[in-house]
PyMOL CGO cylinders between C-alpha atoms (Angstrom):
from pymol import cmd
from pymol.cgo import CYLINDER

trace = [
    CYLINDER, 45.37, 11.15, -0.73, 43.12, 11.16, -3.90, 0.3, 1, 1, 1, 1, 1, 1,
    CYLINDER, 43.12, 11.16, -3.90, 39.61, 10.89, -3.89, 0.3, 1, 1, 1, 1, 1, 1,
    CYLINDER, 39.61, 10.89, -3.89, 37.85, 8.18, -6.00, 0.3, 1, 1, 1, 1, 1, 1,
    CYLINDER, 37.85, 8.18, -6.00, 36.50, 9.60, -9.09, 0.3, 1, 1, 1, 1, 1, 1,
    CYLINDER, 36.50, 9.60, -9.09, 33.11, 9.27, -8.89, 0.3, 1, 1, 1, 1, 1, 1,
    CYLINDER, 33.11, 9.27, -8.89, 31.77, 7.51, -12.14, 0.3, 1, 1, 1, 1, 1, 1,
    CYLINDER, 31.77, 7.51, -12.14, 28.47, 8.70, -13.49, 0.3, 1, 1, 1, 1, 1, 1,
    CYLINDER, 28.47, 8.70, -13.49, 26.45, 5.84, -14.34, 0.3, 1, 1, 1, 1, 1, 1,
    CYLINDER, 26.45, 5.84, -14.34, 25.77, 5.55, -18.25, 0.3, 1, 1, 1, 1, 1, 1,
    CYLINDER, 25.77, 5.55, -18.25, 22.33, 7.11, -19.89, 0.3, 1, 1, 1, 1, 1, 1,
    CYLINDER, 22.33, 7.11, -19.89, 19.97, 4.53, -20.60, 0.3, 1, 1, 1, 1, 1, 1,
    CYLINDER, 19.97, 4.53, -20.60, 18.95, 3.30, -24.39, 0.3, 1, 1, 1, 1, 1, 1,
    CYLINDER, 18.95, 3.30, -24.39, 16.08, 1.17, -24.76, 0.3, 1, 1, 1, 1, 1, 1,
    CYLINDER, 16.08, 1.17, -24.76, 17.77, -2.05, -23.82, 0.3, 1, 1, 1, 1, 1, 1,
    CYLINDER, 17.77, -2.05, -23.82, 18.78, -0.43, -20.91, 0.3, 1, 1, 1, 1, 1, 1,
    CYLINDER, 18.78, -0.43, -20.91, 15.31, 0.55, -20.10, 0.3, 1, 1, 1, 1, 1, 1,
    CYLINDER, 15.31, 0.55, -20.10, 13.75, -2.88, -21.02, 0.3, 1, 1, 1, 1, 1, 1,
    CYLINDER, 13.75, -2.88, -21.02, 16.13, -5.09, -18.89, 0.3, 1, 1, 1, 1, 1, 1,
    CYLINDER, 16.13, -5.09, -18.89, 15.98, -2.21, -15.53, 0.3, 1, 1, 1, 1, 1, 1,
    CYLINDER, 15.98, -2.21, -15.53, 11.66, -2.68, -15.88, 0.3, 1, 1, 1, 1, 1, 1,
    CYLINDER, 11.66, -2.68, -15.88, 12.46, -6.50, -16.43, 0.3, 1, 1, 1, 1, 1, 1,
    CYLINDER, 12.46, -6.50, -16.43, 14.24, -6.90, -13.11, 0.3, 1, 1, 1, 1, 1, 1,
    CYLINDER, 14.24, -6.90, -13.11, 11.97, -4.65, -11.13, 0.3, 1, 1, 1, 1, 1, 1,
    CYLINDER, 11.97, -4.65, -11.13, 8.72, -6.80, -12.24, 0.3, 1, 1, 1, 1, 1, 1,
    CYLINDER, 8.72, -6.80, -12.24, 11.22, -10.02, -11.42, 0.3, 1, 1, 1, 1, 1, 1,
    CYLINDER, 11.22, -10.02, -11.42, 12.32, -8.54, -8.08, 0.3, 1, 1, 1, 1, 1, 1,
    CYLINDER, 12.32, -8.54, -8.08, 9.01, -6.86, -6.31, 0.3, 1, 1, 1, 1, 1, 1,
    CYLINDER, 9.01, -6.86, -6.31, 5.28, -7.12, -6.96, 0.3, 1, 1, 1, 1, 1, 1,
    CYLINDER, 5.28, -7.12, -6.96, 4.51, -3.51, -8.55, 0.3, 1, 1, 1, 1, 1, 1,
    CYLINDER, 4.51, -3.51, -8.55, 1.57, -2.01, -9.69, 0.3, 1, 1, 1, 1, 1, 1,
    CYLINDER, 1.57, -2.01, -9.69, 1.87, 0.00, -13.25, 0.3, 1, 1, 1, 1, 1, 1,
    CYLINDER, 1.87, 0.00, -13.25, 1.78, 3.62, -12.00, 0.3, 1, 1, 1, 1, 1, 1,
    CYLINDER, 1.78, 3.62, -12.00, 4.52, 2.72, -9.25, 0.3, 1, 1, 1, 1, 1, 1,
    CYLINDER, 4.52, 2.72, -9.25, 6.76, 1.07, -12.19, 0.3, 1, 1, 1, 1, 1, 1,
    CYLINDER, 6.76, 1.07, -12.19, 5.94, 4.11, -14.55, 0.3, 1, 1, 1, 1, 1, 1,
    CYLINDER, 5.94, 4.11, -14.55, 7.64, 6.00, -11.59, 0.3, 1, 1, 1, 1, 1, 1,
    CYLINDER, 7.64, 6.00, -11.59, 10.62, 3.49, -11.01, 0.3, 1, 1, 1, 1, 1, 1,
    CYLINDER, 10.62, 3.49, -11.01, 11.89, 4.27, -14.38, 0.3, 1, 1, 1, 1, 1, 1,
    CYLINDER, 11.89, 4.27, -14.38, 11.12, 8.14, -15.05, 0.3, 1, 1, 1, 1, 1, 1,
    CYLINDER, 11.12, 8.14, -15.05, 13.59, 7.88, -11.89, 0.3, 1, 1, 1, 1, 1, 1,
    CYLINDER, 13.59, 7.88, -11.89, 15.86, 5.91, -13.27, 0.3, 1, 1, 1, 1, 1, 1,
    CYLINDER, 15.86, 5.91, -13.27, 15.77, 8.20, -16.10, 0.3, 1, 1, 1, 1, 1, 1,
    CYLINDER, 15.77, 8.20, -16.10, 15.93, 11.48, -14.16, 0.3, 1, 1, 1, 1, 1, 1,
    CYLINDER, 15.93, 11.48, -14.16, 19.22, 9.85, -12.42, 0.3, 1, 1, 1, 1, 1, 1,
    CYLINDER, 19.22, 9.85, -12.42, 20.86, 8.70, -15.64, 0.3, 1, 1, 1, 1, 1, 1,
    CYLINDER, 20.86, 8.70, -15.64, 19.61, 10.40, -18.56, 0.3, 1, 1, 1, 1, 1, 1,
    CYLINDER, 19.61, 10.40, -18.56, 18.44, 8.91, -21.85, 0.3, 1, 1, 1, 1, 1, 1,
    CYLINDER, 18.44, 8.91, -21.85, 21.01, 8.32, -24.91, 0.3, 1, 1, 1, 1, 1, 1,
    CYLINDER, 21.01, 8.32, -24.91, 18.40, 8.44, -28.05, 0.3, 1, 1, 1, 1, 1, 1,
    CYLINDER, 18.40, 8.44, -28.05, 17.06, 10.73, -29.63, 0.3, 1, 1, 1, 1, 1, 1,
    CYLINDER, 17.06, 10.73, -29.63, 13.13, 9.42, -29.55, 0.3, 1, 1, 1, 1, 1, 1,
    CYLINDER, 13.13, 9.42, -29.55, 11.74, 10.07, -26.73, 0.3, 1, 1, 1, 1, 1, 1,
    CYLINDER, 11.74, 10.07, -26.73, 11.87, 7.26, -23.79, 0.3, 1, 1, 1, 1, 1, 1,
    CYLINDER, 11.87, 7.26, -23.79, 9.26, 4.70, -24.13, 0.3, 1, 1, 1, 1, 1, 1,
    CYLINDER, 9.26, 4.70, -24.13, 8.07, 4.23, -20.95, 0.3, 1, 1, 1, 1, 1, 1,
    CYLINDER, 8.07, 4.23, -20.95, 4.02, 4.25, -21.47, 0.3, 1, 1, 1, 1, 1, 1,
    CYLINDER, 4.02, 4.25, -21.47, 5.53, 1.32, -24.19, 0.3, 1, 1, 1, 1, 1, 1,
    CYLINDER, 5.53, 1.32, -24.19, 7.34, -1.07, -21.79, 0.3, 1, 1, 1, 1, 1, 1,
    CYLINDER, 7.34, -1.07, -21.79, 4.69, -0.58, -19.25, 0.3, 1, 1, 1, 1, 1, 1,
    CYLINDER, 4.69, -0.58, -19.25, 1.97, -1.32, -21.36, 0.3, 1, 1, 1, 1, 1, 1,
    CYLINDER, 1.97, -1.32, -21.36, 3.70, -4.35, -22.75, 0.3, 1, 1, 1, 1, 1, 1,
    CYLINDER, 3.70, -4.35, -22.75, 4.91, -5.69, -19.72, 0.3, 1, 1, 1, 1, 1, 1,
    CYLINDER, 4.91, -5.69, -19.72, 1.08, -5.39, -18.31, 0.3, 1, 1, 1, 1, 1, 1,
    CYLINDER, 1.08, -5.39, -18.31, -0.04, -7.08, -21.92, 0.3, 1, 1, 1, 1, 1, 1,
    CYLINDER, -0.04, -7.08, -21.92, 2.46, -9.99, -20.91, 0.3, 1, 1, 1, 1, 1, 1,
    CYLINDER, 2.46, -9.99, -20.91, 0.83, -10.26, -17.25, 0.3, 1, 1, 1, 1, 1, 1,
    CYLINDER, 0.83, -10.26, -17.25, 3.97, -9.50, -15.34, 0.3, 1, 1, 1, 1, 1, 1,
    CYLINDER, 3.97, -9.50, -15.34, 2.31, -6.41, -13.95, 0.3, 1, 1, 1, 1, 1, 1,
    CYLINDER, 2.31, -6.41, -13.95, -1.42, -6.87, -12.57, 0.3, 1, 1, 1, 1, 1, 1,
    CYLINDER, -1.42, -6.87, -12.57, -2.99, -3.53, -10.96, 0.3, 1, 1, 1, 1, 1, 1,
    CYLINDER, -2.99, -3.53, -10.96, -5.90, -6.12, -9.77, 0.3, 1, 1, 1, 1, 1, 1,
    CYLINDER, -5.90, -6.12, -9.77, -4.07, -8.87, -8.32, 0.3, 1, 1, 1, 1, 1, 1,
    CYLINDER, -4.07, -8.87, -8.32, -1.41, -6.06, -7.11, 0.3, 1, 1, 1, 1, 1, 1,
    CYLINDER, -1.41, -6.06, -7.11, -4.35, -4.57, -5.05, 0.3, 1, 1, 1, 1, 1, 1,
    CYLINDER, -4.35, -4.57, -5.05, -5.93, -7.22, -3.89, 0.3, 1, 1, 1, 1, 1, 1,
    CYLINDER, -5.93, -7.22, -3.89, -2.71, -8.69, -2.34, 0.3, 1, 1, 1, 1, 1, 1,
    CYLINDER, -2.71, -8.69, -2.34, -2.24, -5.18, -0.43, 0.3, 1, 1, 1, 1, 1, 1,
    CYLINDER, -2.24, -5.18, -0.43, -5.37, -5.16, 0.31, 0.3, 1, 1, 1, 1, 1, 1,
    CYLINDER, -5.37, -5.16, 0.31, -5.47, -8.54, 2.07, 0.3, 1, 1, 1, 1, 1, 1,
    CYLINDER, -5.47, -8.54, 2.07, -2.19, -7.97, 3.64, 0.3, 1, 1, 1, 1, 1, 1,
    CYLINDER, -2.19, -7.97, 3.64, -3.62, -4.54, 4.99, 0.3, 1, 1, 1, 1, 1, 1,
    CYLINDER, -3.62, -4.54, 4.99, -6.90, -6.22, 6.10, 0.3, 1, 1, 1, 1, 1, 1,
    CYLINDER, -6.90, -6.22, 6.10, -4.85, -8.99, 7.84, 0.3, 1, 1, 1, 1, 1, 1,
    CYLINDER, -4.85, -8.99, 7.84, -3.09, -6.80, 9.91, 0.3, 1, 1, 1, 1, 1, 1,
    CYLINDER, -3.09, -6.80, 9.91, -6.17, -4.49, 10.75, 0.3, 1, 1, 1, 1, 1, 1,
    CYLINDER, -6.17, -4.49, 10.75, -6.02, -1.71, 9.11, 0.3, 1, 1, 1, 1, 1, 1,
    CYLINDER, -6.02, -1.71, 9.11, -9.70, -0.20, 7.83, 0.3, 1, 1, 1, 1, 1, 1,
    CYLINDER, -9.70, -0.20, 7.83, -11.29, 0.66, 4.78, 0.3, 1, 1, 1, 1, 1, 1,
    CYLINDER, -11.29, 0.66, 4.78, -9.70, 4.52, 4.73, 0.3, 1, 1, 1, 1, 1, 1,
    CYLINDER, -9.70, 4.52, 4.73, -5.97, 3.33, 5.18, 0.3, 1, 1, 1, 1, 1, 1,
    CYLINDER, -5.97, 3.33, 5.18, -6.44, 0.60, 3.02, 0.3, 1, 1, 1, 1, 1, 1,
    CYLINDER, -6.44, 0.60, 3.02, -8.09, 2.64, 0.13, 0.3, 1, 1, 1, 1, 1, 1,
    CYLINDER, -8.09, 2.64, 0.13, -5.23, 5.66, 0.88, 0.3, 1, 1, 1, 1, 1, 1,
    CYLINDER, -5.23, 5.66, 0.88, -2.46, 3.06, 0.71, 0.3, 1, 1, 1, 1, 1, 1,
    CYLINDER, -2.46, 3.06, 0.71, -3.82, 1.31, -2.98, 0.3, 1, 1, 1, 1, 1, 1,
    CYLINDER, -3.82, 1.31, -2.98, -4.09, 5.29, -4.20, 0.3, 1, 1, 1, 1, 1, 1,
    CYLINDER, -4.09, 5.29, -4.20, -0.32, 5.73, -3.20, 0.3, 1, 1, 1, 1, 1, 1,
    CYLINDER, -0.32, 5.73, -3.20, 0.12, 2.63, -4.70, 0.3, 1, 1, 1, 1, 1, 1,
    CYLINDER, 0.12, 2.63, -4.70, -1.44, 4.23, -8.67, 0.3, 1, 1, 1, 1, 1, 1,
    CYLINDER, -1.44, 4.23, -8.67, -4.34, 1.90, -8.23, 0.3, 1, 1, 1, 1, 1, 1,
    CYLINDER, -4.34, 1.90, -8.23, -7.57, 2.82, -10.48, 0.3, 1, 1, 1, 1, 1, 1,
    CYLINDER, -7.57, 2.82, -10.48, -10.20, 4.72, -8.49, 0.3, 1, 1, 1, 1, 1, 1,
    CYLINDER, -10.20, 4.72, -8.49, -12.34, 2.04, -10.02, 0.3, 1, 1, 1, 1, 1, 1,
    CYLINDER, -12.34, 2.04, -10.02, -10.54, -0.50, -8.53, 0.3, 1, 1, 1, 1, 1, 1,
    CYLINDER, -10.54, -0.50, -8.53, -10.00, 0.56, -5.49, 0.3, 1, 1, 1, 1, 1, 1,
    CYLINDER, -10.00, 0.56, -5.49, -13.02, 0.93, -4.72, 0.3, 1, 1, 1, 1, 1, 1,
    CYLINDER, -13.02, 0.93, -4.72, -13.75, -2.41, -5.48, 0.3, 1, 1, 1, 1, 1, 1,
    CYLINDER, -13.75, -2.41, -5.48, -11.14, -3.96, -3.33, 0.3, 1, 1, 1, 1, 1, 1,
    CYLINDER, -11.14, -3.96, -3.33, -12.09, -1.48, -0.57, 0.3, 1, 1, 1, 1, 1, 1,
    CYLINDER, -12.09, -1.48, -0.57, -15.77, -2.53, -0.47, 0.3, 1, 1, 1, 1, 1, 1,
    CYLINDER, -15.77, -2.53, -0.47, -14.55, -6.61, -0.07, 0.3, 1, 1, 1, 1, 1, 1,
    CYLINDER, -14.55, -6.61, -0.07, -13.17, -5.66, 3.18, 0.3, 1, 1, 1, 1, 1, 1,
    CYLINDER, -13.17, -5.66, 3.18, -15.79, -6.48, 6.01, 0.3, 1, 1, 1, 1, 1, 1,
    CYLINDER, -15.79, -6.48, 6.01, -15.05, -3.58, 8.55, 0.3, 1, 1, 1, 1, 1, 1,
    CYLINDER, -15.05, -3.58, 8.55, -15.90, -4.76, 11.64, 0.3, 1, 1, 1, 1, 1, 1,
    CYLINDER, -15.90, -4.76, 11.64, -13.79, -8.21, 11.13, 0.3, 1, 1, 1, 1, 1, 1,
    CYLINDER, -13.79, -8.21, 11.13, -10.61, -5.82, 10.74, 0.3, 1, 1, 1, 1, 1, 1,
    CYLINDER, -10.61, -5.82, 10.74, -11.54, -4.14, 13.39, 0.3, 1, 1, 1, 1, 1, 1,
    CYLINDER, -11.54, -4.14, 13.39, -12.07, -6.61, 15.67, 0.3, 1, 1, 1, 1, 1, 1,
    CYLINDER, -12.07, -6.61, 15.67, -8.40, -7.90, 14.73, 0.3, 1, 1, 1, 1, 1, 1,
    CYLINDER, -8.40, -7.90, 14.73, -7.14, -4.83, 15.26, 0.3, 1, 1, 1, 1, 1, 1,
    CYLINDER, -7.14, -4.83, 15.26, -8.57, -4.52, 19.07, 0.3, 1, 1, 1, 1, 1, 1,
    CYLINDER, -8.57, -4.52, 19.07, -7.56, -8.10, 19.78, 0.3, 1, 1, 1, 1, 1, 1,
    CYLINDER, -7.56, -8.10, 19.78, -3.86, -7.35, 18.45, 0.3, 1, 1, 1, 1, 1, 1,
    CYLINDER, -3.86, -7.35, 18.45, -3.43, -4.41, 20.00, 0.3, 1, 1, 1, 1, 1, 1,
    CYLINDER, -3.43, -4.41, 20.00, -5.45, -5.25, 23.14, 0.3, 1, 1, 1, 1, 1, 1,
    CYLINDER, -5.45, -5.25, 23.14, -8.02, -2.87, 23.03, 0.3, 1, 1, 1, 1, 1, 1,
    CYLINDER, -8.02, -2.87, 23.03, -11.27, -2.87, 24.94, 0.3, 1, 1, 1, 1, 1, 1,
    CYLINDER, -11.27, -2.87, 24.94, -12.86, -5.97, 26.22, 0.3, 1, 1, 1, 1, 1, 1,
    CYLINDER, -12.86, -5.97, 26.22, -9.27, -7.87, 24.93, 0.3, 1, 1, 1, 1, 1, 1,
    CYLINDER, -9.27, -7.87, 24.93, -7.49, -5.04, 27.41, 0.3, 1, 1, 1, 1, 1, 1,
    CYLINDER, -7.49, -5.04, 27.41, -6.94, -4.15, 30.35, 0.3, 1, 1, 1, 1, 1, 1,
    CYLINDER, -6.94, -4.15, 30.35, -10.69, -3.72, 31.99, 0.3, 1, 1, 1, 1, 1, 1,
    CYLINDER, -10.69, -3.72, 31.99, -12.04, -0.26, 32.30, 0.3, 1, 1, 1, 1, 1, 1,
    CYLINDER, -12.04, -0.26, 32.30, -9.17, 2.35, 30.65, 0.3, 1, 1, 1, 1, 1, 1,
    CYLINDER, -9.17, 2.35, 30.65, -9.14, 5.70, 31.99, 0.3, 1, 1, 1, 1, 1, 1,
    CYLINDER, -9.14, 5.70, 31.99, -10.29, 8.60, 30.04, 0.3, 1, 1, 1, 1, 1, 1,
    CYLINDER, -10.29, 8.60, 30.04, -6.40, 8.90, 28.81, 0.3, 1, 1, 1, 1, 1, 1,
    CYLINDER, -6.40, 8.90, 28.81, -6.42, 5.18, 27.78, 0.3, 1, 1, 1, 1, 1, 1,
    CYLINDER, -6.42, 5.18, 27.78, -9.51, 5.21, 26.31, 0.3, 1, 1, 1, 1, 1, 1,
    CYLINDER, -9.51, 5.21, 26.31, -8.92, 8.08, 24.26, 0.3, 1, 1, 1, 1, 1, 1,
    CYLINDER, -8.92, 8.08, 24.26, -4.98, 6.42, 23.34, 0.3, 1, 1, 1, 1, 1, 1,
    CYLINDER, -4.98, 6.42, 23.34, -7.57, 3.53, 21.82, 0.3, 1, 1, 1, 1, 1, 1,
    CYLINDER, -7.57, 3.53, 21.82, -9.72, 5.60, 19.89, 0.3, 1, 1, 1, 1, 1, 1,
    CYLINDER, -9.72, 5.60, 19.89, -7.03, 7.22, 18.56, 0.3, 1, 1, 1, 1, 1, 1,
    CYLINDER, -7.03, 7.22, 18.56, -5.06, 4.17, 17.38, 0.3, 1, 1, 1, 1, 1, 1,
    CYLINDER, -5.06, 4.17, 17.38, -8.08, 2.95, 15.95, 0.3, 1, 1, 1, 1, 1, 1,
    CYLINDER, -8.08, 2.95, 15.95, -9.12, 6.07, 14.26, 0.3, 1, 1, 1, 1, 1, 1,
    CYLINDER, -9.12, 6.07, 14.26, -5.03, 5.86, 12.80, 0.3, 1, 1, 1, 1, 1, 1,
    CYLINDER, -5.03, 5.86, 12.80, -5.05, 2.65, 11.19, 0.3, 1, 1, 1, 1, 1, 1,
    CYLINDER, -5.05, 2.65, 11.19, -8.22, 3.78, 9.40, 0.3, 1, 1, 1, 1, 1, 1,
    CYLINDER, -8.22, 3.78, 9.40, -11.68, 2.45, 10.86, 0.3, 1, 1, 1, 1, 1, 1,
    CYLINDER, -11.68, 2.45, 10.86, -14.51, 4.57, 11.25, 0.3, 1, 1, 1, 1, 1, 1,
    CYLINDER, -14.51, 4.57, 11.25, -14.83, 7.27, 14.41, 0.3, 1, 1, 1, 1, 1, 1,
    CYLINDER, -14.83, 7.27, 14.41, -18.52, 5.01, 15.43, 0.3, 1, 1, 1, 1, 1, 1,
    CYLINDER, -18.52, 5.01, 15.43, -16.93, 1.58, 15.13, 0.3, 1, 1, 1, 1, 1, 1,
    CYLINDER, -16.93, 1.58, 15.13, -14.13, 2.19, 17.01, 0.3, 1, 1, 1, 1, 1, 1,
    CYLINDER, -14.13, 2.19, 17.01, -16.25, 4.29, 19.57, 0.3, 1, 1, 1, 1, 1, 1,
    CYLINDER, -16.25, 4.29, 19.57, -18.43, 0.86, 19.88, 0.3, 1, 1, 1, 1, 1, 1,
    CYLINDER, -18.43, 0.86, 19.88, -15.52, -1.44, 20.68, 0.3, 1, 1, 1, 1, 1, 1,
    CYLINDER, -15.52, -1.44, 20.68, -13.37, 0.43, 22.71, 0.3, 1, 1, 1, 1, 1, 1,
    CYLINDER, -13.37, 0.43, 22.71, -16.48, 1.07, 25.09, 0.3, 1, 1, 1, 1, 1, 1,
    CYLINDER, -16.48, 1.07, 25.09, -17.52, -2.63, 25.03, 0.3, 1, 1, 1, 1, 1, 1,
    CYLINDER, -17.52, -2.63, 25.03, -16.71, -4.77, 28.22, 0.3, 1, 1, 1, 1, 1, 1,
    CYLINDER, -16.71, -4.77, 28.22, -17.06, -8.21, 26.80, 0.3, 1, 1, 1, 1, 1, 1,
    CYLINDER, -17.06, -8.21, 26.80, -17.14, -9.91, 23.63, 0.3, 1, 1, 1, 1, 1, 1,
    CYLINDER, -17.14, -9.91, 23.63, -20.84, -9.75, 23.22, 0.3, 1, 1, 1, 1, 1, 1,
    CYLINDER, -20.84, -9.75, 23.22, -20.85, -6.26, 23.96, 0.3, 1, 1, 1, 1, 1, 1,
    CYLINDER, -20.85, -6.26, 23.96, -19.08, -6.20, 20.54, 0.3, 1, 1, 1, 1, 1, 1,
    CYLINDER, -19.08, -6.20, 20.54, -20.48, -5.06, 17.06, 0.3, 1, 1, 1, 1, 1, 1,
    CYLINDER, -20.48, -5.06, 17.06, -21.39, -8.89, 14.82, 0.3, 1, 1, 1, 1, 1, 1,
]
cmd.load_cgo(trace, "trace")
């Protein structure tokens, strides 16, 4: 038997590029440095078929000029959707870096997050301290403080609400 020839995709021209940054922006909300990556991949798998350089920065810029990429409305969806599942400050903040987001910005849409409000999700999800079990060993409690201390809150918050046994024990 024969194997398939493998066909190697064509290199890109401008067109090419245009319409592949097109459909991203179409398909998935992006922020600019994570489509700036999207195509220098692209363009790493399939090569480029002009002579000028690629014009990435361009398309980029342009598409961001036309509003189909928004680093600010980008971040402040993640943020939210971060927030909502509770996830604190430091995993939301490393997540928008990942993500290319402006220092600037992020710490902007950082600071809107009230902490203890994520937090206290986040124990009631996961069922941690006064919405657990009552009184955790020293195992369980450190499990809690470690799952907290994961999804980003601070060391003293988490401390506060794993060690509460009711509600209003809890940090307001």
């Amino acid at each position: 038997m024969s194997r398939p020839v493998e066909r190697k995709p064509k290199p890109l021209d401008v067109a090419a590029l245009e319409a592949l940054a097109l459909r991203y922006v179409e398909r998935y909300a992006t922020s600019c440095a994570r489509l700036t990556r999207y195509l220098e991949r692209k363009l790493f798998e399939r090569g480029w078929a002009e002579e000028a350089p690629p014009p990435v920065a361009s398309t980029v810029d342009r598409l961001a000029a036309l509003g189909y990429v928004d680093d600010r409305l980008f971040g402040d969806a993640r943020a939210r959707s971060l927030s909502r599942r509770g996830f604190g400050r430091r995993r939301i903040g490393e997540a928008l870096r990942q993500a290319g987001i402006d220092e600037s910005l992020r710490g902007e849409l950082v600071d809107d997050v009230d902490e203890v409000a994520v937090a206290l999700a986040f124990a009631r999800r996961r069922r941690l301290g006064p919405f657990g079990p009552p009184s955790p060993d020293r195992a369980g409690r450190e499990r809690a403080m470690a799952a907290f201390i994961r999804a980003g809150h601070s060391p003293h918050l988490a401390r506060q609400i794993v060690d509460a046994r009711t509600e209003s024990d809890l940090p307001s």
